[in-house]
ZAMARPA-833042 format. One record per residue: residue number from 0; x, y, z of N, C-alpha, C, O in turn. Coordinates in nm, 4 decimals, m for minus. Example, Ala and Ser with C-alpha at 12.3 -4.5 7.8 and 13.67 -1.06 7.14 Angstrom:
BEGIN
NODE   i      n_u      n_v      n_w     ca_u     ca_v     ca_w      c_u      c_v      c_w      o_u      o_v      o_w
NODE   0   1.3190  m0.5690   0.7800   1.2300  m0.4500   0.7800   1.3200  m0.3300   0.7800   1.4236  m0.3319   0.8465
NODE   1   1.2850  m0.2250   0.7080   1.3670  m0.1060   0.7140   1.2900   0.0030   0.7870   1.3409   0.1138   0.8039
This chain:
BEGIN
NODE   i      n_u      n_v      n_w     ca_u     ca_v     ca_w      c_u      c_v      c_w      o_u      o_v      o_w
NODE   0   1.3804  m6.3104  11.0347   1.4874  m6.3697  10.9569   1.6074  m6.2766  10.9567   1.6015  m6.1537  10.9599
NODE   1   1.7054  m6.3435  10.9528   1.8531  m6.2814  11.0062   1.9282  m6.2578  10.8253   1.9623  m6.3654  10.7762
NODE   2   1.9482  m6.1561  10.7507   1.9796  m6.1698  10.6744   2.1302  m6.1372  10.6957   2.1604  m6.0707  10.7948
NODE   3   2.2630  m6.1949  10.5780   2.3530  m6.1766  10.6068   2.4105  m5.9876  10.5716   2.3617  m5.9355  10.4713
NODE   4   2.4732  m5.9337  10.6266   2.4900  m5.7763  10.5967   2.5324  m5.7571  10.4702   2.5160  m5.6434  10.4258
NODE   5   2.5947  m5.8571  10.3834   2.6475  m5.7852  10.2628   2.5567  m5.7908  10.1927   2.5455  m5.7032  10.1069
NODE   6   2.4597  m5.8937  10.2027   2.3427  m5.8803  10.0984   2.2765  m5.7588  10.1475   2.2674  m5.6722  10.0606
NODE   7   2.2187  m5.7220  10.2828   2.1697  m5.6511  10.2484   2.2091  m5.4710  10.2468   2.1273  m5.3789  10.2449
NODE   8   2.3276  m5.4635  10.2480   2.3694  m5.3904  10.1930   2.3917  m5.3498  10.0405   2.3978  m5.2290  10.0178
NODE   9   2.4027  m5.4255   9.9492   2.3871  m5.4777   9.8118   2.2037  m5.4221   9.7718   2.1659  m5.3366   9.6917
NODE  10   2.1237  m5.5105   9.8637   1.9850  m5.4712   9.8474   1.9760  m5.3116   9.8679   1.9182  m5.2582   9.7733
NODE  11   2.0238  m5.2118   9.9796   2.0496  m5.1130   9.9717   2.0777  m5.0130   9.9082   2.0187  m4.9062   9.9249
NODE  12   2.1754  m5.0310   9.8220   2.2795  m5.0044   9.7340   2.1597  m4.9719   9.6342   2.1011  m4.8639   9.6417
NODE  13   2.1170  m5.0923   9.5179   2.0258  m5.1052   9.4848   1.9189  m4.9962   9.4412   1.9009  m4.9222   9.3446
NODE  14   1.8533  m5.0264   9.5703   1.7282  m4.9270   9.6149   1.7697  m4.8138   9.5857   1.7031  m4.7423   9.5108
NODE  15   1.8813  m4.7751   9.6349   1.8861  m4.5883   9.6583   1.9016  m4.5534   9.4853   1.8529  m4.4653   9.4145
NODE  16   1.9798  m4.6510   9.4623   2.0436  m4.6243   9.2660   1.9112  m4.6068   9.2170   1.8875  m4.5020   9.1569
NODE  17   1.7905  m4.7188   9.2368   1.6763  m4.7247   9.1479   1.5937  m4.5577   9.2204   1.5700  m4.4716   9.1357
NODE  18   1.5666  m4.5335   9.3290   1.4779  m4.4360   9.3951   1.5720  m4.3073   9.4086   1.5692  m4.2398   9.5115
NODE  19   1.6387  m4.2821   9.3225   1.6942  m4.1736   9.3076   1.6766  m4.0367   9.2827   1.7721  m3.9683   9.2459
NODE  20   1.5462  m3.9819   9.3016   1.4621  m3.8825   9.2344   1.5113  m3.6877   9.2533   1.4860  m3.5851   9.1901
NODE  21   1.5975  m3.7263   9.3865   1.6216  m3.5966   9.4052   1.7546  m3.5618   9.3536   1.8492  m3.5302   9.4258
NODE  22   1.7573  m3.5680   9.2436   1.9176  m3.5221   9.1768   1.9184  m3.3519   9.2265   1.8225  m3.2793   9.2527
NODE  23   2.0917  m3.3167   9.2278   2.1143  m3.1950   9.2775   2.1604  m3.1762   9.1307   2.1931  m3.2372   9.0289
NODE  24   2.1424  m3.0525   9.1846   2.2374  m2.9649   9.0670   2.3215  m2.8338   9.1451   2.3085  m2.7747   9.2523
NODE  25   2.4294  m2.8233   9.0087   2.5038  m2.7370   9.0756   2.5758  m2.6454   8.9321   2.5591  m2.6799   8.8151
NODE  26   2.6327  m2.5603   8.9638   2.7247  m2.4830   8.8622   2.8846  m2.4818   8.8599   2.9092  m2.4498   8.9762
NODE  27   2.9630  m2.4921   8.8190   3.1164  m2.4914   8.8392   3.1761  m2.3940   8.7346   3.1278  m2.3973   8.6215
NODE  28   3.3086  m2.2801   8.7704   3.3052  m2.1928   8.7095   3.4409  m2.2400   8.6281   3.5086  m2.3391   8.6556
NODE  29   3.4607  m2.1616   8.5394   3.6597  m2.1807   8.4623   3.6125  m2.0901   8.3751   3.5034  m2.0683   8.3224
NODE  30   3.7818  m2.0147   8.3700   3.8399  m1.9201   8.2962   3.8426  m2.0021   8.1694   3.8913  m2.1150   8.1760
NODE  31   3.7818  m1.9440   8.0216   3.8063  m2.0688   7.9285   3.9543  m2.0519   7.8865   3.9994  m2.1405   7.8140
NODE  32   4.0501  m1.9327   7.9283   4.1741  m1.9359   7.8594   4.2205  m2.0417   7.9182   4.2729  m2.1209   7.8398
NODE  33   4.2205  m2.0760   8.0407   4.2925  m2.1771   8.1605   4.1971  m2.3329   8.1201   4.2636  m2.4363   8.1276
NODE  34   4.0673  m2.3452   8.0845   4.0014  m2.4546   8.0721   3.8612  m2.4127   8.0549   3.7793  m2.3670   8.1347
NODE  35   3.8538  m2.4494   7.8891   3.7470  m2.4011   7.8204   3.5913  m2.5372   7.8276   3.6249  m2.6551   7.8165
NODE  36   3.4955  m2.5175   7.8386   3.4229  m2.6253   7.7608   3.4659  m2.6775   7.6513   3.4123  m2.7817   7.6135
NODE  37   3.5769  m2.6162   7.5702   3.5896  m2.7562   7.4253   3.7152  m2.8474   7.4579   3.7558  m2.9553   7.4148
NODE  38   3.7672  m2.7390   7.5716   3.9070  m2.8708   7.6278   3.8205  m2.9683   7.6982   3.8452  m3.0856   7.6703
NODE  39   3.7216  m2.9468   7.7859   3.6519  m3.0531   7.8721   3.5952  m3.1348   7.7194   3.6742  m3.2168   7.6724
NODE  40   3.5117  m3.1210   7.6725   3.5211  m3.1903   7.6236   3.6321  m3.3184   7.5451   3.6350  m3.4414   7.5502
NODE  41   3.7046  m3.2264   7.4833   3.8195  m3.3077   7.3919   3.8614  m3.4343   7.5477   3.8513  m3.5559   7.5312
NODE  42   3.8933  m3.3898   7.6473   3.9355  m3.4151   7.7572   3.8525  m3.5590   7.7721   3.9147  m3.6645   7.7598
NODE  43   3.7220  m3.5589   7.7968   3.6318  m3.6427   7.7779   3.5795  m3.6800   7.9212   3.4780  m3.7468   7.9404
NODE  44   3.6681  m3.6243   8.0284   3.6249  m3.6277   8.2160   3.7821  m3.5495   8.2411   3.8888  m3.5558   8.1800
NODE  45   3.7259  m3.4587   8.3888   3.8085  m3.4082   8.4536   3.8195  m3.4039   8.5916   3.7113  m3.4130   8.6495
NODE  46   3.9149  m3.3932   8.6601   3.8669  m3.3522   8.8258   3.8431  m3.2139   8.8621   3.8974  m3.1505   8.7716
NODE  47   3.7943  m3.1354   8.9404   3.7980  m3.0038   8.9823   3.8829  m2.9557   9.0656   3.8506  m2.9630   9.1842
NODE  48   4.0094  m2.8956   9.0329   4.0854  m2.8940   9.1447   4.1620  m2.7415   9.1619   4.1695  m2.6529   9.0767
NODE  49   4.2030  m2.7416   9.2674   4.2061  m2.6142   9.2707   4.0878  m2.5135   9.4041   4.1209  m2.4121   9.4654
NODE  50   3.9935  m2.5651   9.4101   3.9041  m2.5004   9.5260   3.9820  m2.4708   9.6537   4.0006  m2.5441   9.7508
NODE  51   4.0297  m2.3261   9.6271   4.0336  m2.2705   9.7823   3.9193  m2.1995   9.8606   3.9456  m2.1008   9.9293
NODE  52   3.7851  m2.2513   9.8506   3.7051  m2.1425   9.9150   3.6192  m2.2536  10.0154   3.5558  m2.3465   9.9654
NODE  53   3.6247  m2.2355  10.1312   3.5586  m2.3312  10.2041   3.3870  m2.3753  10.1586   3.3546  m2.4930  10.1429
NODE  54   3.2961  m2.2679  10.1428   3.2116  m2.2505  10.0367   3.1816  m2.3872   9.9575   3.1150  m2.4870   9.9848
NODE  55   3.2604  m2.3479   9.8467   3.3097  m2.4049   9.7166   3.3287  m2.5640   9.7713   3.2727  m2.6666   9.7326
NODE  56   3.4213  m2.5450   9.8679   3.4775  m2.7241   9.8754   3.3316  m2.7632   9.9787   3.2754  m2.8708   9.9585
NODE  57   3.2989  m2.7044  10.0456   3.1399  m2.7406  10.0595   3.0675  m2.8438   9.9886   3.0414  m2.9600  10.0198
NODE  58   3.0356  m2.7604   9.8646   2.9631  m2.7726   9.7561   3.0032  m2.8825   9.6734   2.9214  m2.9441   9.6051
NODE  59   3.1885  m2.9238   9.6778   3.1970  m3.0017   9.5907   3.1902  m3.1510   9.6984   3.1394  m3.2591   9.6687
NODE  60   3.2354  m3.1262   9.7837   3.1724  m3.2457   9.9053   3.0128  m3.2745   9.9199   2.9762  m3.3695   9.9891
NODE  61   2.9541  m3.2227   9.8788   2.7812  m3.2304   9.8602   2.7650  m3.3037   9.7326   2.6608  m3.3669   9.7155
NODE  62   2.8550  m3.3024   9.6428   2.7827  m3.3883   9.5254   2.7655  m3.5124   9.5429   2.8032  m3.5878   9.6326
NODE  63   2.7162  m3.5257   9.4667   2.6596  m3.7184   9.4220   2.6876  m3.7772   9.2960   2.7102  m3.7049   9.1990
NODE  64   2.6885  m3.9137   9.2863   2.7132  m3.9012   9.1482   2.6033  m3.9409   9.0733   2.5208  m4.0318   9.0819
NODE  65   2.6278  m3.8327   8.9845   2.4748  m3.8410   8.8611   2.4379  m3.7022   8.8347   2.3866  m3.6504   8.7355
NODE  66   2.4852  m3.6423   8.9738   2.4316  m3.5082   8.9807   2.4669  m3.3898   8.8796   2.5873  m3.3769   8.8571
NODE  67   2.3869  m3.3083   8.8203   2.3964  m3.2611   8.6903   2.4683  m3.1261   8.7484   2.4682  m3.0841   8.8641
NODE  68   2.5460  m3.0571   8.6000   2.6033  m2.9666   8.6447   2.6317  m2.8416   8.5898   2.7506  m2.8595   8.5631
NODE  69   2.6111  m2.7459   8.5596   2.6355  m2.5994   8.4195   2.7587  m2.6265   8.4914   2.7978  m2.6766   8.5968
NODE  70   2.8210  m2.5458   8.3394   2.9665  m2.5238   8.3095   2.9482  m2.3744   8.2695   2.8840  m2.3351   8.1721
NODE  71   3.0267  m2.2833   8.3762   3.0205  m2.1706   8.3006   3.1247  m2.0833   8.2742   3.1993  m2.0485   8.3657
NODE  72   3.1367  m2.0508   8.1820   3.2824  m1.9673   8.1331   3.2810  m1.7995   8.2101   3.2083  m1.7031   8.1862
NODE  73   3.3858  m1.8155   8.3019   3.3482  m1.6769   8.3906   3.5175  m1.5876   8.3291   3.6301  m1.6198   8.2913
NODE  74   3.4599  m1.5002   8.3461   3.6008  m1.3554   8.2766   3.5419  m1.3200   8.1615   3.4941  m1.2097   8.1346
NODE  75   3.5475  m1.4437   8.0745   3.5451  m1.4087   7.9332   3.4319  m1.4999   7.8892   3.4305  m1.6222   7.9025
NODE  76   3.3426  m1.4288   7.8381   3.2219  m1.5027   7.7488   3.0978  m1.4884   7.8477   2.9859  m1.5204   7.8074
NODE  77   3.1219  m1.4285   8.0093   3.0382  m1.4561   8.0680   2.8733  m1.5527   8.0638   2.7635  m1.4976   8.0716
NODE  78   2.8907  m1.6738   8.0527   2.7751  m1.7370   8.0212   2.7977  m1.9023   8.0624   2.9052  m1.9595   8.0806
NODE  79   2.6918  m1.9456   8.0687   2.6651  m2.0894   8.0752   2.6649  m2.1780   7.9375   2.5634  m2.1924   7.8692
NODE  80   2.7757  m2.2280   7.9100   2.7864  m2.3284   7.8181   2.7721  m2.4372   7.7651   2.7629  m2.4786   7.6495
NODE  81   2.7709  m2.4934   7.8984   2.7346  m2.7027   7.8771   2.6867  m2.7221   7.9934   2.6559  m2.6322   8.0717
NODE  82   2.6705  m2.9175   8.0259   2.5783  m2.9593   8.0954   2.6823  m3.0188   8.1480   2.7660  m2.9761   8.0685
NODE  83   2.7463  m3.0889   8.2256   2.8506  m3.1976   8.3076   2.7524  m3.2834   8.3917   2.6339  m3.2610   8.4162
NODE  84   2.8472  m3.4084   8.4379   2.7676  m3.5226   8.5267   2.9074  m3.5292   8.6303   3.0298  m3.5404   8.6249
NODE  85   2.8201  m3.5173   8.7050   2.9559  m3.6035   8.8671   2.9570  m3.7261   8.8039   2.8536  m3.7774   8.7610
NODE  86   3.0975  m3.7919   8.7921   3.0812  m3.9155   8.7955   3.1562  m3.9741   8.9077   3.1558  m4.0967   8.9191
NODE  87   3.2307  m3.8896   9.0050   3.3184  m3.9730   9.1037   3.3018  m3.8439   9.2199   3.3006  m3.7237   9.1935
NODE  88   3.2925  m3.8924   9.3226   3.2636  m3.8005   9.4544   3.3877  m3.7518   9.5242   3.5026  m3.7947   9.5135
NODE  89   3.3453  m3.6621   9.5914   3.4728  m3.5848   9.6537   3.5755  m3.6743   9.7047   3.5353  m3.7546   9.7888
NODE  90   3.7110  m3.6799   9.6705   3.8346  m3.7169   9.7739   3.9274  m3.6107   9.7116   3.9273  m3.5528   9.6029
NODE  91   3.9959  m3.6070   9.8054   4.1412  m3.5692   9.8591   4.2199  m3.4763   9.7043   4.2401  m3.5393   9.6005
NODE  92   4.2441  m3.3726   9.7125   4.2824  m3.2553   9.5875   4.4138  m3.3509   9.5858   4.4806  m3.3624   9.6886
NODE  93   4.4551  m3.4304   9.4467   4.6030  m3.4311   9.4239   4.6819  m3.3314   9.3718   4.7573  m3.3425   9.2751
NODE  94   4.6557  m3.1996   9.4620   4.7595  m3.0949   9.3946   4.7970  m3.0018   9.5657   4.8592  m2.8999   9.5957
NODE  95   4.7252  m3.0980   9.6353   4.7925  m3.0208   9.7539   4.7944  m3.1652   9.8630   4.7374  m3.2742   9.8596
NODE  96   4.9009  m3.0929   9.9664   4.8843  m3.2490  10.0818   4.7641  m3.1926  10.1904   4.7430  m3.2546  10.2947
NODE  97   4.6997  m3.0885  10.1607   4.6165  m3.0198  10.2827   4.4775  m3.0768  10.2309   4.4026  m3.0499  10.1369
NODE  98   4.4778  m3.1977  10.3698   4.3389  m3.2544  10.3929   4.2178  m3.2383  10.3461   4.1394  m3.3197  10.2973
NODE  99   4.2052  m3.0633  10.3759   4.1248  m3.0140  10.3692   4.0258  m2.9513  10.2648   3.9126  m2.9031  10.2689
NODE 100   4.1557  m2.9827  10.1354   4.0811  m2.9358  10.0332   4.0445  m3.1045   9.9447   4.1154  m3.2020   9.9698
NODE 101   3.9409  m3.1123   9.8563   3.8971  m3.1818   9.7207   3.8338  m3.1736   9.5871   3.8047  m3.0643   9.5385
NODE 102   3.8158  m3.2633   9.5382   3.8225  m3.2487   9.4140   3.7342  m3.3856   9.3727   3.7399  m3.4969   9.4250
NODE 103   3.6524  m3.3405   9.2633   3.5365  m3.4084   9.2003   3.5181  m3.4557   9.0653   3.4842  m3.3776   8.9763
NODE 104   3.5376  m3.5742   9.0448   3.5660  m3.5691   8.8458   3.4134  m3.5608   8.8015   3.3139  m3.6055   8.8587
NODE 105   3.4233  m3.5007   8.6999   3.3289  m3.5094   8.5928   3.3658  m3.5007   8.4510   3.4732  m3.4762   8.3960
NODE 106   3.2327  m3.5309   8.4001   3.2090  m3.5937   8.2477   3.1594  m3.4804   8.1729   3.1511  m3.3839   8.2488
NODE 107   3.1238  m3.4531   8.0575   3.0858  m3.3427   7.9711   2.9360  m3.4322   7.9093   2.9364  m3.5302   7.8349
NODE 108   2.8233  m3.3653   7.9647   2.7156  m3.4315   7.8807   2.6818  m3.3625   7.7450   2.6834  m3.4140   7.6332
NODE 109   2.6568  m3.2595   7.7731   2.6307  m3.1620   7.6146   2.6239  m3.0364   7.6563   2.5929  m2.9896   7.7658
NODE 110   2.6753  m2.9587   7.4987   2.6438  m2.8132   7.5246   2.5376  m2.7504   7.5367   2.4467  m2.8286   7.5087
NODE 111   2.4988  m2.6545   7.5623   2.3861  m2.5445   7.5682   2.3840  m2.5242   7.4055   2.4817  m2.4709   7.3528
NODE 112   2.2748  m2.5659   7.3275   2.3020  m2.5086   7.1808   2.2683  m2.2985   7.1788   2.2882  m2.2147   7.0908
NODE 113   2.2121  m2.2875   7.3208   2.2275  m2.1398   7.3098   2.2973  m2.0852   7.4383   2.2129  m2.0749   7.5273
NODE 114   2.4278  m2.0446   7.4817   2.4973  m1.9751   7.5528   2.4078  m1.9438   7.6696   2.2955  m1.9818   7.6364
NODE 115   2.4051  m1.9040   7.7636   2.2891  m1.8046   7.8939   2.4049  m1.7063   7.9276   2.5164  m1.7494   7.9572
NODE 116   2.3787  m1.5831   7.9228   2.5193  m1.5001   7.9717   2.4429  m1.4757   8.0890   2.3273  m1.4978   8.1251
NODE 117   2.5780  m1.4059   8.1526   2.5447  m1.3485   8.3389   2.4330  m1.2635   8.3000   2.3417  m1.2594   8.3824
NODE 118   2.4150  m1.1768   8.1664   2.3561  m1.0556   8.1741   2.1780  m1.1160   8.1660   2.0890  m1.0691   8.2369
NODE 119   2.1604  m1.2131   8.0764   2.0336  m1.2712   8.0254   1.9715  m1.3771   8.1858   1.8524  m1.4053   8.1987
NODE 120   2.0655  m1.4147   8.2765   2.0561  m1.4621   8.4071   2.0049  m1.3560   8.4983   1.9173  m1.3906   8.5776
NODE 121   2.0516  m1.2141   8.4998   2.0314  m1.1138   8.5826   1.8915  m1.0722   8.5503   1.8043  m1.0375   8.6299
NODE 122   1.8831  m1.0835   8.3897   1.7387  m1.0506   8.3611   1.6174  m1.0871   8.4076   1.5202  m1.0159   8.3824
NODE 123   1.6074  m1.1752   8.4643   1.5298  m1.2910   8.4872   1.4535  m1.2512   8.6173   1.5412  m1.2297   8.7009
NODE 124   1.3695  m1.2378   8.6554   1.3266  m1.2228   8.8208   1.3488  m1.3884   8.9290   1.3892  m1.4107   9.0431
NODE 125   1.2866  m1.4892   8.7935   1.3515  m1.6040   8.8691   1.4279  m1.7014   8.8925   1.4138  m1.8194   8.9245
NODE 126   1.5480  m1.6022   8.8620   1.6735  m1.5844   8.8617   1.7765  m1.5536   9.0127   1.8781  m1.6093   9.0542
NODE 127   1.6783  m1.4174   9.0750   1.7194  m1.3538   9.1510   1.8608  m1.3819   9.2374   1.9737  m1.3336   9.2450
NODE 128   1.8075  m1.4564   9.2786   1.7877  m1.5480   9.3904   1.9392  m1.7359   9.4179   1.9682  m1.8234   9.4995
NODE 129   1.9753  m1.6867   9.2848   2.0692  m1.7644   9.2088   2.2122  m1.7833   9.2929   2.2431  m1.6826   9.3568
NODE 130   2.2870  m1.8745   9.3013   2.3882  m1.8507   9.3563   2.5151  m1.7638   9.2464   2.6231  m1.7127   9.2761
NODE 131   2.4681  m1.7724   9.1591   2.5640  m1.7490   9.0148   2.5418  m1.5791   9.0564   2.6316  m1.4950   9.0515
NODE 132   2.3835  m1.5511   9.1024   2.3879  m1.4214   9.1385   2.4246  m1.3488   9.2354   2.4655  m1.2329   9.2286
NODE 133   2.4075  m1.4317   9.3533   2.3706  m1.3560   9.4828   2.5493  m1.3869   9.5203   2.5945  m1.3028   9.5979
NODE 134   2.6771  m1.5232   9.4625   2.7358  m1.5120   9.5385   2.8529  m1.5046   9.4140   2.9244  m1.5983   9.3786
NODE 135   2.8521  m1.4076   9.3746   2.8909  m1.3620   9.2155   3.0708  m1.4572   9.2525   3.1229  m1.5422   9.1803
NODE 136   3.1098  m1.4170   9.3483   3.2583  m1.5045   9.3343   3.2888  m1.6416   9.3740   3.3893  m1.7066   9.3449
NODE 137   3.1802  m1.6796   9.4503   3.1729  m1.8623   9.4108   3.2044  m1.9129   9.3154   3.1786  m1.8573   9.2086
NODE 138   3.2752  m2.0435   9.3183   3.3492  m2.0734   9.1767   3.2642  m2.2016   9.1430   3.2369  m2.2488   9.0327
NODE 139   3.2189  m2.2585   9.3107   3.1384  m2.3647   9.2648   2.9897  m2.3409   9.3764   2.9908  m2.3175   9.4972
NODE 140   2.8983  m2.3533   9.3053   2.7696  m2.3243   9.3285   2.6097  m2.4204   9.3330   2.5967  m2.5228   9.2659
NODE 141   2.5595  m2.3957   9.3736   2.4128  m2.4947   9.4175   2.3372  m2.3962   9.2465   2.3677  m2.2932   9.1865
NODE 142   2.2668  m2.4683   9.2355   2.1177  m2.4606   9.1885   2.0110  m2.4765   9.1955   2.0027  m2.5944   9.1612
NODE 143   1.9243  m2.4476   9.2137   1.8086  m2.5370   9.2347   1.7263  m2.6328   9.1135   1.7551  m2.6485   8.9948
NODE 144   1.6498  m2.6706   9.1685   1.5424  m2.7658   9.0484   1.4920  m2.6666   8.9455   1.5140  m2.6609   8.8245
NODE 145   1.4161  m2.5873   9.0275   1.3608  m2.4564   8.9328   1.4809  m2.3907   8.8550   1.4687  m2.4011   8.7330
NODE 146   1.5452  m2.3537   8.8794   1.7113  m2.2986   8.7859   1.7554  m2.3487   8.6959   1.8068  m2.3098   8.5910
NODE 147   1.7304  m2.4554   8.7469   1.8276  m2.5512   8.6245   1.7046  m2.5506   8.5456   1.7175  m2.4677   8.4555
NODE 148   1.5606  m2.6234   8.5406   1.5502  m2.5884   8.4339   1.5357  m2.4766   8.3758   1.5816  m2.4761   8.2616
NODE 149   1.4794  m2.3604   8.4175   1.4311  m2.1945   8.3541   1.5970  m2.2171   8.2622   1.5921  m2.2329   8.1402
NODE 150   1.7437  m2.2162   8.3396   1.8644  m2.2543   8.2411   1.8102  m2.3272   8.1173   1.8249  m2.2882   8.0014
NODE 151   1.7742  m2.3891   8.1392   1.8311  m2.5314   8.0606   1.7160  m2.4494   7.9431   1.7696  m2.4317   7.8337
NODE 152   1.6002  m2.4096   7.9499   1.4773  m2.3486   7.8553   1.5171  m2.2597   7.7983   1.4701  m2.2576   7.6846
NODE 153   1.6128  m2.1445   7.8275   1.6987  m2.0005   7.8055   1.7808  m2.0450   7.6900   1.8024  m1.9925   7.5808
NODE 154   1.8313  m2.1856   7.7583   1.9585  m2.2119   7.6480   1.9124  m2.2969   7.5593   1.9963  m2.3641   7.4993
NODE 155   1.7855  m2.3139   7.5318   1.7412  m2.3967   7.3999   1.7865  m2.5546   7.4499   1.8789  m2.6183   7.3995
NODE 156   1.7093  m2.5955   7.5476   1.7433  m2.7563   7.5768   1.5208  m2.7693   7.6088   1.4689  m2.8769   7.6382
């Protein structure tokens, strides 16, 4: 049987939304003087913009949406603060005309009711291994399954 393509593309669509099991995670960094977790919040969704590190725009071209995310306040407060959701996938940085860079909106799901600093992350043996660790000036970063949660347990979730 010959089905027509939009259906089953639709059926597609579908499927992947319902069998979704491998959510990514990732970390994204900000200065809170420049953009704090309580502006994201008040804010209520943002885009990420600004990534000059090929790296980084990597990483933000790898998301998905759904995909969970630490927010972490880097300079000042050193630590992991909240949780974010991709809600819209990589296109095109509206702050430059160069192709090459993008930008990713997200949502604010909740805070960490307990902070994780860099120092309580370093502590950790399984930790090590972290991109927050190993690639200390990445602004935007992978996590793994295991990370996020040992995070998410540290910070009282």
């Amino acid at each position: 049987m010959n089905w027509p393509r939009i259906y089953c593309k639709e059926i597609n669509s579908i499927f992947s939304s319902i069998t979704k099991t491998n959510m990514n995670y990732w970390l994204i960094k900000s200065e809170p003087f420049k953009y704090s977790w309580e502006q994201f919040v008040k804010d209520k969704k943002t885009f990420w913009d600004g990534v000059r590190n090929y790296a980084a725009r990597n990483n933000l071209r790898d998301m998905q949406k759904g995909d969970q995310v630490f927010f972490y306040h880097s300079n000042e407060g050193l630590a992991i603060v909240g949780i974010a959701e991709v809600v819209k996938t990589a296109y095109q940085d509206p702050t430059t005309d160069d192709p090459n860079w993008v930008v990713v909106d997200f949502k604010p799901l909740k805070p960490l009711p307990k902070p994780v600093t860099l120092e309580a992350i370093k502590a950790e043996k399984e930790l090590e291994n972290m991109d927050l660790v190993r690639l200390s000036r990445l602004s935007v970063g992978k996590v793994t399954p295991a990370e996020y949660k040992k995070i998410c347990k540290m910070g009282g979730l």
